[in-house]
N, C-alpha and C positions, 0 to 999 in steps of 0.2 A: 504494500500500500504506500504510495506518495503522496506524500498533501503539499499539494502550491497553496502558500500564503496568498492573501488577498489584504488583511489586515493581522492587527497582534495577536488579535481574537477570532479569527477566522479564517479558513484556507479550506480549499473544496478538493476531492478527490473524485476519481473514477470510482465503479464499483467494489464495494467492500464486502466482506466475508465475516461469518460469524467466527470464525477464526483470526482474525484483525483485531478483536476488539481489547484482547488483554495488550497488545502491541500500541493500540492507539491510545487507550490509559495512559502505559506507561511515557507514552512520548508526549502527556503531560495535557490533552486534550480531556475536558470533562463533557463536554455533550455529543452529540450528534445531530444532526439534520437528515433526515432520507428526502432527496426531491426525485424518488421513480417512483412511477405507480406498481404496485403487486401485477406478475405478471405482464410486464412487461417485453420481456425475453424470454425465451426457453432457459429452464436452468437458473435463471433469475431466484434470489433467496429473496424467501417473503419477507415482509416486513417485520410480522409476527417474530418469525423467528433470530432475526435481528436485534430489532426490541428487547428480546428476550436476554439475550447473548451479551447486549452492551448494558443492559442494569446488572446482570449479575456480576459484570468489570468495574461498576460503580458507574455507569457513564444515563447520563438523561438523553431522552431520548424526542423526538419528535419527527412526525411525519407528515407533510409535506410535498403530496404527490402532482408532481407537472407532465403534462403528455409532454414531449419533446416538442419545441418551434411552438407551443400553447399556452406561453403563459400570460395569466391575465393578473387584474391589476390586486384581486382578493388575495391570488396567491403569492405578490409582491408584499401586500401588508402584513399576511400572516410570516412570510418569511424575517422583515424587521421584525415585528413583532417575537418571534424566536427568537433572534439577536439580542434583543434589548433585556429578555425573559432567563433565557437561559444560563448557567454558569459558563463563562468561558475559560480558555478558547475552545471554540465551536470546531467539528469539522461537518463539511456537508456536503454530501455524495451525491450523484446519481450516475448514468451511465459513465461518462467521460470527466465529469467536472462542469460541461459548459451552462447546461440549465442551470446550477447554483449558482456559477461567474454573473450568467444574467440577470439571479433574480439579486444576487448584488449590488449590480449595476444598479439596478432599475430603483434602490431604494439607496445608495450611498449619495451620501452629500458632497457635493464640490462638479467641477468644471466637467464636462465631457469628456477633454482630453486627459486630465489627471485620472479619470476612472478609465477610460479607456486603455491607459499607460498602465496603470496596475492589473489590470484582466492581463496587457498584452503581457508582463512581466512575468505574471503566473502562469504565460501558455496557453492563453484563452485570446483569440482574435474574437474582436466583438464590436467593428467598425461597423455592422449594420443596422448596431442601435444608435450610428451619430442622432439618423432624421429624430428618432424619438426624443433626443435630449436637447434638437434644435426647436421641434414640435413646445418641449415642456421652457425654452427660453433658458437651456442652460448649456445651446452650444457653443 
């Protein structure tokens, strides 16, 4: 498991394994984020058992499901909302990392490009959401 930082308190990962999670304790992470919906892929570990796997590592858990290219604006809120809720640092998954990159974007404060530069720094190109932050007057 590799987690790109995004912030102090947050860095997103590709998919994680119920076997990760005494690993991501120890690398000093207290929550989690799941942003896949169950079943999403063949093979795919449900949530449930997830869940499961990261409180008995001590780790909180929340979930957080985005179809891929779908996210909307409830599921932007709830993800600050996690952020602000949760003990940190967070980590928060889904297939590749970029759906969480996004839903960070979508709620981090500061310029376009300064958030763009930190997605790009973690490995996440996410230049297709300039129009949306020129949309919201913050490109």
């Amino acid at each position: 498991m590799q987690a790109h930082p995004l912030t102090d308190q947050l860095s997103v990962a590709a998919q994680i394994s119920a076997d990760d999670m005494a690993t991501i304790a120890a690398q000093g992470f207290r929550s989690i984020v799941n942003n896949r919906p169950d079943d999403e892929a063949p093979g795919q570990p449900a949530n449930a058992e997830l869940e499961a796997a990261a409180r008995q590592a001590g780790l909180e858990w929340r979930h957080i499901p985005v179809v891929s290219g779908k996210v909307n604006d409830e599921q932007v809120r709830s993800f600050a909302e996690a952020l602000g809720q949760l003990p940190g640092p967070v980590l928060a998954f889904c297939r590749s990392g970029t759906r969480c990159s996004v839903l960070w974007a979508l709620q981090a404060e500061g310029t376009a490009d300064t958030i763009l530069a930190t997605t790009e720094a973690a490995g996440y190109e996410l230049s297709m959401l300039r129009p949306w932050f020129e949309l919201k007057g913050r490109g």
